[in-house]
N, C-alpha and C positions, 0 to 999 in steps of 0.2 A: 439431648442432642446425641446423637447417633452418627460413628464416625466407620465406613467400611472400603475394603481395596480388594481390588478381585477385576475380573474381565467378565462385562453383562453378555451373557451368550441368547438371552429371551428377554423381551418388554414387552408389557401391554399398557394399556388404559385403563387402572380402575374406576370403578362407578362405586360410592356406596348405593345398596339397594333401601329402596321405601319399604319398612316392614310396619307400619301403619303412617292412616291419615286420619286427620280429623276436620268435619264437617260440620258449618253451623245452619241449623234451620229457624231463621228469622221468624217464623209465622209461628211456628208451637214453640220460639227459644228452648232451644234443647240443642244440645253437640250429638253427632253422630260419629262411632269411631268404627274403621276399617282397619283388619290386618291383612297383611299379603305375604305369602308364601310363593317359594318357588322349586324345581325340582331336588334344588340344595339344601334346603330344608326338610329333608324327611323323617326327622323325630316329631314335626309340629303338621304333621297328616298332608292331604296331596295338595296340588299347587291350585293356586287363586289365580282369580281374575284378575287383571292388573290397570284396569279401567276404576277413572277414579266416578263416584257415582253424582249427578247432578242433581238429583231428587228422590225424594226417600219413598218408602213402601207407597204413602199417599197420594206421591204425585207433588208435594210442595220442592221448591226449589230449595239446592244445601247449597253453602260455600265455602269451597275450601280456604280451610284455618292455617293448618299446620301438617307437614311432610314429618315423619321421624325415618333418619335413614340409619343405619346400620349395616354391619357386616356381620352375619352368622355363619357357624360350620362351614369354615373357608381352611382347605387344603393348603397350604402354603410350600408345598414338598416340590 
């Protein structure tokens, strides 16, 4: 528990960000895993796409499993 006093001079809205998903393909069963970066992340190279994918290289249809979200290299200053 975290107890602070002070005058709030800024708020926002945080979001955690999706930094992977994972997708199931029914027809070959096999999981497919997505990472996703964004400009905020630039030790882990340039930013992704942020569409999640509905079918894999084949063309078989995936379904998404599981979101992992997280908060990386956030500035808190």
């Amino acid at each position: 528990m975290v107890s602070l006093e002070g005058i709030v001079t800024k708020c926002s809205l945080v979001r955690p960000k999706v930094v992977k998903s994972v997708h199931y393909n029914e027809k070959k069963n096999i999981f497919h895993f997505r990472e996703y970066r964004d400009a905020t992340m630039t030790a882990n190279g340039a930013a992704s796409t942020s569409v999640y994918p509905q079918e894999d290289e084949d063309g078989n249809k995936v379904e998404l499993c599981m979101l992992i979200e997280g908060v990386e290299n956030t500035d808190f200053s």
